[in-house]
Structures are given as structure tokens and as C-alpha cells.
Backbone atoms as SQL, in Angstrom:
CREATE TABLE atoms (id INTEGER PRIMARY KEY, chain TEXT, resi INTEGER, resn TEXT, atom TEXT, x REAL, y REAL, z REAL);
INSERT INTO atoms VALUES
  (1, 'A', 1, 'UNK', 'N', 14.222, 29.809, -2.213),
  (2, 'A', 1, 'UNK', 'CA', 12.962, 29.136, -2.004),
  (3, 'A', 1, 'UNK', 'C', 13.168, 28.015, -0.989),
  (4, 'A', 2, 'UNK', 'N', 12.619, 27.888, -0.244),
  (5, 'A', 2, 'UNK', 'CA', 12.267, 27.261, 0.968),
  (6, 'A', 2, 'UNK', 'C', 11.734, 25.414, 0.453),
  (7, 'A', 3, 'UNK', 'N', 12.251, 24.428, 0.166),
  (8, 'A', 3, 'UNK', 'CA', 11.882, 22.921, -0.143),
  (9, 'A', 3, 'UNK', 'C', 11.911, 22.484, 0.975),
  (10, 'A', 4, 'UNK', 'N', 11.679, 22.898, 2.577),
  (11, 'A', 4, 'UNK', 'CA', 11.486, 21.908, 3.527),
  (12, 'A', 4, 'UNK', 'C', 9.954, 21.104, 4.185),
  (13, 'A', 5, 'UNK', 'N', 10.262, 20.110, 3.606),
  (14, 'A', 5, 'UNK', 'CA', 8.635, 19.356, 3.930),
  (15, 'A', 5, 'UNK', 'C', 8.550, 18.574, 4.866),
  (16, 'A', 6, 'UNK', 'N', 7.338, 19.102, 5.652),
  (17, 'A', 6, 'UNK', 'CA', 7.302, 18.562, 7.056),
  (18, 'A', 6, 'UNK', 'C', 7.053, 16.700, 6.750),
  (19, 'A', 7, 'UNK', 'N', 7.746, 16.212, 6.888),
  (20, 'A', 7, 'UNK', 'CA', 7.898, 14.637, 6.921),
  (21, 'A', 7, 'UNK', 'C', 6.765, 14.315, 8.804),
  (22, 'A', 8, 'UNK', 'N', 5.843, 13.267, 8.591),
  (23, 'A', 8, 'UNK', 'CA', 5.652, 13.038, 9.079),
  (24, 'A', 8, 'UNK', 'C', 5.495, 12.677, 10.821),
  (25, 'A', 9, 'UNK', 'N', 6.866, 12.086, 10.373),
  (26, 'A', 9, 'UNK', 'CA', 8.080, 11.166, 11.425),
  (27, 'A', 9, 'UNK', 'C', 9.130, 11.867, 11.420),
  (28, 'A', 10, 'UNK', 'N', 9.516, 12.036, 12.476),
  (29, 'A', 10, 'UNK', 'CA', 10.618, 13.054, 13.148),
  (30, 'A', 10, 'UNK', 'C', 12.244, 11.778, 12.421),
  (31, 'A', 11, 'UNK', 'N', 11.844, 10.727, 12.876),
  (32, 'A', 11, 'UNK', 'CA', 13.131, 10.016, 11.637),
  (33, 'A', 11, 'UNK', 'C', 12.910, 9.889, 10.347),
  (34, 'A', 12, 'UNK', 'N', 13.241, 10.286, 8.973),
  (35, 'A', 12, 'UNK', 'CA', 12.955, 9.815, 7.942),
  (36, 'A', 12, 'UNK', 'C', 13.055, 8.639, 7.397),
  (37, 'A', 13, 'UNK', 'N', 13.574, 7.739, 7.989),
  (38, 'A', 13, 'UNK', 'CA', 13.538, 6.333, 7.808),
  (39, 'A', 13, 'UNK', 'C', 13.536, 5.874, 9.046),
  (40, 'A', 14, 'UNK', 'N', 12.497, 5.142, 9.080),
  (41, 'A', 14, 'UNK', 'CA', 11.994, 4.283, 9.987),
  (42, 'A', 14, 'UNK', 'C', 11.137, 2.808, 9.440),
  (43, 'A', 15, 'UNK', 'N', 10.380, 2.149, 10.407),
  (44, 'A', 15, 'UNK', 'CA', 9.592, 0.724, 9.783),
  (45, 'A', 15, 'UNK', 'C', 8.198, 1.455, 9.518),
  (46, 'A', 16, 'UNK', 'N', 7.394, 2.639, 9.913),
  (47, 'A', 16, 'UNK', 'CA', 6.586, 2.916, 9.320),
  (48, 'A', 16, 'UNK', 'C', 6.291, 3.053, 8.124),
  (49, 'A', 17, 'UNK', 'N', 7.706, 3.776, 7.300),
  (50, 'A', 17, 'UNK', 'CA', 7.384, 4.011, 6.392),
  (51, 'A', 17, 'UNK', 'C', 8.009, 3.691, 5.279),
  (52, 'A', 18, 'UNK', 'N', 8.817, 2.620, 5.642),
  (53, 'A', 18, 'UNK', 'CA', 9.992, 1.612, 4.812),
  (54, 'A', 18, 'UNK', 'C', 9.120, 0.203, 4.855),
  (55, 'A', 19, 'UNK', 'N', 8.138, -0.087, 5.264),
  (56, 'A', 19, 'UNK', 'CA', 7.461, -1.466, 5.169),
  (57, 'A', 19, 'UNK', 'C', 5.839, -1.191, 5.140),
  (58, 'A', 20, 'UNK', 'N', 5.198, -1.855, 3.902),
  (59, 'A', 20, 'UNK', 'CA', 3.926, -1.941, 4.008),
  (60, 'A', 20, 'UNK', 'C', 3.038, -3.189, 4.704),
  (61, 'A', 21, 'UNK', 'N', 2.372, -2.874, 5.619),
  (62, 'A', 21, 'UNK', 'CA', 1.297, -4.088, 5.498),
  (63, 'A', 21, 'UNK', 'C', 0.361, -4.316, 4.733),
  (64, 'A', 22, 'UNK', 'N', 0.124, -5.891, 5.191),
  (65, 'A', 22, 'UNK', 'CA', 0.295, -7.132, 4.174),
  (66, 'A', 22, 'UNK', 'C', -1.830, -7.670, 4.914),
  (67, 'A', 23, 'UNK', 'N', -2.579, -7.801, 3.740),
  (68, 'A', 23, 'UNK', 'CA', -3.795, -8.661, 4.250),
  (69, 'A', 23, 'UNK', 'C', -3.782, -9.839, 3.594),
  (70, 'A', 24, 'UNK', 'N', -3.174, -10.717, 3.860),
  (71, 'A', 24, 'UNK', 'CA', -2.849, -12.044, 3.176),
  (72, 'A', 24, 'UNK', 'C', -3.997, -12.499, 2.808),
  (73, 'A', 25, 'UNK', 'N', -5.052, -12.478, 2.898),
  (74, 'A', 25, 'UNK', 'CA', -6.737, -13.181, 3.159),
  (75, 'A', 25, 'UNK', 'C', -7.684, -12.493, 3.002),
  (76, 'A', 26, 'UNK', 'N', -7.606, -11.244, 1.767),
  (77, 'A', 26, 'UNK', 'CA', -8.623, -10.015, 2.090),
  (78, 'A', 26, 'UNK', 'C', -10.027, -10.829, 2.169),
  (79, 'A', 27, 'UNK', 'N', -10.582, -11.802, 1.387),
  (80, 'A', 27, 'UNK', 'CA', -12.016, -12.460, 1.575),
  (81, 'A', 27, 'UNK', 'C', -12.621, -13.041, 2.708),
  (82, 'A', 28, 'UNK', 'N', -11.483, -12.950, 3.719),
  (83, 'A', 28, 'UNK', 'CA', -11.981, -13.478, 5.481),
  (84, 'A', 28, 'UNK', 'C', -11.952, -12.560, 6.236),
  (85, 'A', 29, 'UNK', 'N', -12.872, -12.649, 7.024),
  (86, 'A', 29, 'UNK', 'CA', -13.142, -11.625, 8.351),
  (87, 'A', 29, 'UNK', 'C', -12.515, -11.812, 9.120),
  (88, 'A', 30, 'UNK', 'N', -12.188, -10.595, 10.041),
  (89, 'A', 30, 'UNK', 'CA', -11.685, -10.359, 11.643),
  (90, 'A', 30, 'UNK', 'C', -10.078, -11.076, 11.284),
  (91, 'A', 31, 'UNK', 'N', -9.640, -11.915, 12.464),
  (92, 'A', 31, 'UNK', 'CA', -8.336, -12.254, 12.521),
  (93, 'A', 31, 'UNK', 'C', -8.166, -13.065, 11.758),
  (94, 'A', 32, 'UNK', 'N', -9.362, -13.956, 11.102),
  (95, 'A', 32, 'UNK', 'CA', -9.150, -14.713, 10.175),
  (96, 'A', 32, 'UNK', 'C', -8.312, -14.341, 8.870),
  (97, 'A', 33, 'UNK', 'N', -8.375, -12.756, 8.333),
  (98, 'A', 33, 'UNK', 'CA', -7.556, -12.300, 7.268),
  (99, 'A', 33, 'UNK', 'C', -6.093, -12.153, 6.932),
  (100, 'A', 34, 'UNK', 'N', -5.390, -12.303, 8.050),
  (101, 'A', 34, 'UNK', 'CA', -4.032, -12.454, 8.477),
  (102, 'A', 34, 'UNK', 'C', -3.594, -11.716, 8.166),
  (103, 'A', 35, 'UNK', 'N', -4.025, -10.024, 8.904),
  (104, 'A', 35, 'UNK', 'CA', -3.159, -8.878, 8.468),
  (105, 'A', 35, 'UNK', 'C', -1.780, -8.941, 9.082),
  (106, 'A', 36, 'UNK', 'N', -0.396, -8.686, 8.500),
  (107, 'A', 36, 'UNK', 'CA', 0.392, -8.703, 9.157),
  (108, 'A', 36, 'UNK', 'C', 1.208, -7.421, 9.001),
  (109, 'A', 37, 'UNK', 'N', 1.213, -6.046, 9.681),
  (110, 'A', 37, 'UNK', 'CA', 1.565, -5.072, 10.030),
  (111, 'A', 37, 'UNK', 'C', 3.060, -4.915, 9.460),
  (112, 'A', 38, 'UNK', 'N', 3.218, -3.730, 8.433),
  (113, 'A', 38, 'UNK', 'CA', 4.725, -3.796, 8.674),
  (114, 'A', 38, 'UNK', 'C', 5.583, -5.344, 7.972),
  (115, 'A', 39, 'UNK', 'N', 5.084, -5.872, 7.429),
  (116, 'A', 39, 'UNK', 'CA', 5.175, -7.165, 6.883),
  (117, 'A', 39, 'UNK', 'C', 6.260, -6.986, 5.305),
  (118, 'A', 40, 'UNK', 'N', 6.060, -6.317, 5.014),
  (119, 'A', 40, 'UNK', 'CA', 6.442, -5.930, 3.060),
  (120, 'A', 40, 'UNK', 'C', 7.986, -5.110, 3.431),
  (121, 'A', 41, 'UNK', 'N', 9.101, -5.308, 3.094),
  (122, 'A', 41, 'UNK', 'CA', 10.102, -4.276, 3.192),
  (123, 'A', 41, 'UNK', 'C', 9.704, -3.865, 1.435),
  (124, 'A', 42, 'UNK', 'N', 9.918, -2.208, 1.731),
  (125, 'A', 42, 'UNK', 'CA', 9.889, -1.727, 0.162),
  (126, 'A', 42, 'UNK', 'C', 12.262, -1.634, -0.366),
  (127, 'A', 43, 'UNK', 'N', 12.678, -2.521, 0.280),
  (128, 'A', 43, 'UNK', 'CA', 14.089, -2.144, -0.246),
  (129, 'A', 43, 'UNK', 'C', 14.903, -1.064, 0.024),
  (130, 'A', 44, 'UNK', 'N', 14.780, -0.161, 1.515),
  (131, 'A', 44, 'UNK', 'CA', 15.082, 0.747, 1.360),
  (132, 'A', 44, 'UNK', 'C', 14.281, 1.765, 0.866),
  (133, 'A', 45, 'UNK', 'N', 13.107, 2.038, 0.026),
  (134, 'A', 45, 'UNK', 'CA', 12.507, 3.170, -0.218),
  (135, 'A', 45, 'UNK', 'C', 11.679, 3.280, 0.527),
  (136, 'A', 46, 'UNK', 'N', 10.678, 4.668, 0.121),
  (137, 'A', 46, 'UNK', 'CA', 9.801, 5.062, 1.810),
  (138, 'A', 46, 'UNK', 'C', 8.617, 5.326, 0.741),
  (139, 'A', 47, 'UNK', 'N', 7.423, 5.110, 1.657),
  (140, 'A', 47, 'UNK', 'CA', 6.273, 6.082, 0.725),
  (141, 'A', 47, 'UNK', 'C', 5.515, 6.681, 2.158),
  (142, 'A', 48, 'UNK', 'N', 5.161, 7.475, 2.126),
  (143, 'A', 48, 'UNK', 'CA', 4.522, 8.663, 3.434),
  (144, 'A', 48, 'UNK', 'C', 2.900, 8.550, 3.562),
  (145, 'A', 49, 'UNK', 'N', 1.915, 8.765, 1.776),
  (146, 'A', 49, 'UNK', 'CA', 0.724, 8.489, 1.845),
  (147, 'A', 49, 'UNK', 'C', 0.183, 7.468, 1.186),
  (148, 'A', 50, 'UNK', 'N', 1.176, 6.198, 0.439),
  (149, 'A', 50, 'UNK', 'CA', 0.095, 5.190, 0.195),
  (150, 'A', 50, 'UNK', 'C', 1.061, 4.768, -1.284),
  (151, 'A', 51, 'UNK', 'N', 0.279, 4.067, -1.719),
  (152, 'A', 51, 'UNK', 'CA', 1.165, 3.548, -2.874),
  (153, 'A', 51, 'UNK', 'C', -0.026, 4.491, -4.358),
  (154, 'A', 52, 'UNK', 'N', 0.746, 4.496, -5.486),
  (155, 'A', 52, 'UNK', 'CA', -0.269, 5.220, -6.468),
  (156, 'A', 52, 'UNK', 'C', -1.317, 4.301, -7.055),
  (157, 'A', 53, 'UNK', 'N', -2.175, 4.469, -7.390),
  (158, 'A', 53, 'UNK', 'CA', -3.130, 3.695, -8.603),
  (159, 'A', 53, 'UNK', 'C', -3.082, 3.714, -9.934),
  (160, 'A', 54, 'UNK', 'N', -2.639, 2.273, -10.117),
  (161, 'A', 54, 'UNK', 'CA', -1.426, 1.793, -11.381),
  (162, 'A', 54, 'UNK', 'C', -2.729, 0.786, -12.125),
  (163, 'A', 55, 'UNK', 'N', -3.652, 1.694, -12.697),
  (164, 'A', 55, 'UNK', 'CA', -5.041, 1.120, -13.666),
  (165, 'A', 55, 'UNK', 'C', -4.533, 0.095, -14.979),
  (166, 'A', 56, 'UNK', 'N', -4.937, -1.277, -15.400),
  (167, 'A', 56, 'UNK', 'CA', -4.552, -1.588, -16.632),
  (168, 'A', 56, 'UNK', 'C', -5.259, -1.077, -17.676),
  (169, 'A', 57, 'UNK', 'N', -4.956, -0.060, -18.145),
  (170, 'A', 57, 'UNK', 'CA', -5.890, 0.043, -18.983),
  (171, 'A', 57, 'UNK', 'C', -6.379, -0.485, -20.521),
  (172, 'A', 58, 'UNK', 'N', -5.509, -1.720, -20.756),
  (173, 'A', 58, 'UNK', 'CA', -5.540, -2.632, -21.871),
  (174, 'A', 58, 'UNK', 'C', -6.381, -3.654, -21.821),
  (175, 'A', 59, 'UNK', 'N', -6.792, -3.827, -20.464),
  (176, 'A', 59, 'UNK', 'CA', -7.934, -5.293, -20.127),
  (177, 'A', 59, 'UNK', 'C', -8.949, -5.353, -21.122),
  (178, 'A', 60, 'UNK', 'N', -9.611, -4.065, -21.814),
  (179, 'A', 60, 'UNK', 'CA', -10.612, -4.220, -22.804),
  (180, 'A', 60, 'UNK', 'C', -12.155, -4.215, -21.728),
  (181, 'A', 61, 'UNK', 'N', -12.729, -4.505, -22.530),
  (182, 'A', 61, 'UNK', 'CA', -14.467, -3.670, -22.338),
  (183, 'A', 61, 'UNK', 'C', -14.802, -4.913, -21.398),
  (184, 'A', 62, 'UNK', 'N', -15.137, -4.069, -20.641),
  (185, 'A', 62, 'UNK', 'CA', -16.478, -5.184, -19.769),
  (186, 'A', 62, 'UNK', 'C', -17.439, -6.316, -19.915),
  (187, 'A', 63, 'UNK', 'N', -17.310, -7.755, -20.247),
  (188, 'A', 63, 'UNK', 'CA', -18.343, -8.383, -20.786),
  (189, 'A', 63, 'UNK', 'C', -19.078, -8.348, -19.724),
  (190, 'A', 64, 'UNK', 'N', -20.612, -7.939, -19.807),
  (191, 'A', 64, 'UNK', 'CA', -21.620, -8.429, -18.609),
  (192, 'A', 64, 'UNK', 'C', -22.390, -9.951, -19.236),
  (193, 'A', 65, 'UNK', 'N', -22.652, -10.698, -18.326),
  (194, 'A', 65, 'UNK', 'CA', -23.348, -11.848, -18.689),
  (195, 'A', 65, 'UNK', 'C', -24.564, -11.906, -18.042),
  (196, 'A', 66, 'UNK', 'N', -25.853, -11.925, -18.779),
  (197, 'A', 66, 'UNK', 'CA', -27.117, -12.052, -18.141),
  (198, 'A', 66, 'UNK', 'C', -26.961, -13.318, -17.426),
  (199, 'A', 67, 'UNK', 'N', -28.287, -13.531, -16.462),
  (200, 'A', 67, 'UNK', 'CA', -28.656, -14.410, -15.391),
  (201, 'A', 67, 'UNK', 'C', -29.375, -15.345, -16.000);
């Protein structure tokens, strides 16, 4: 059986995919947010499409508060 997976990037380690960027300021617009590219080393590990969605699911029920 054939396990060869087309990797992206012709290097498998590189800064694309060994460092995440960083929006230091997500609540400000334009340059004001201070995205900084490539900013995060993950330690040596790689991720290709994104990081997973890691839900708490212990937070408990939603209080809504009327107006």
C-alpha cells in the first residue's frame, strides 16, 4: 500500500509550516491589529491545515441576561 502524501511544500520542514501567525490585537482594524506572520515557533512540530477545535465543553449553559 502506497502512504505517500503529497505534502504541500516540496521541504517538509520549513517556517511555513513550523510557525504560526500571531494577531496580537484581534479587536483593532487594519495594521492597527499587529498581525505578525510566522511569529509562534510550534517546537519543531509542523501542522499543514490549521490547528484542531479544542471546545470546553464543561463551561456549563449559557446565561442570557435581558436588557
Amino acid at each position: 500500500m502506497d502512504y505517500n502524501f503529497p505534502y504541500p511544500y516540496p521541504d517538509i520542514y520549513n517556517m511555513y509550516n513550523m510557525n504560526l501567525s500571531v494577531i496580537n490585537q484581534p479587536d483593532s482594524l487594519g495594521a492597527t491589529c499587529d498581525f505578525q506572520p510566522y511569529s509562534f515557533y510550534l517546537g519543531g512540530k509542523r501542522t499543514y491545515v490549521g490547528l484542531p477545535n479544542n471546545p470546553d465543553y464543561e463551561l456549563g449553559p449559557l446565561i442570557r441576561q435581558s436588557l
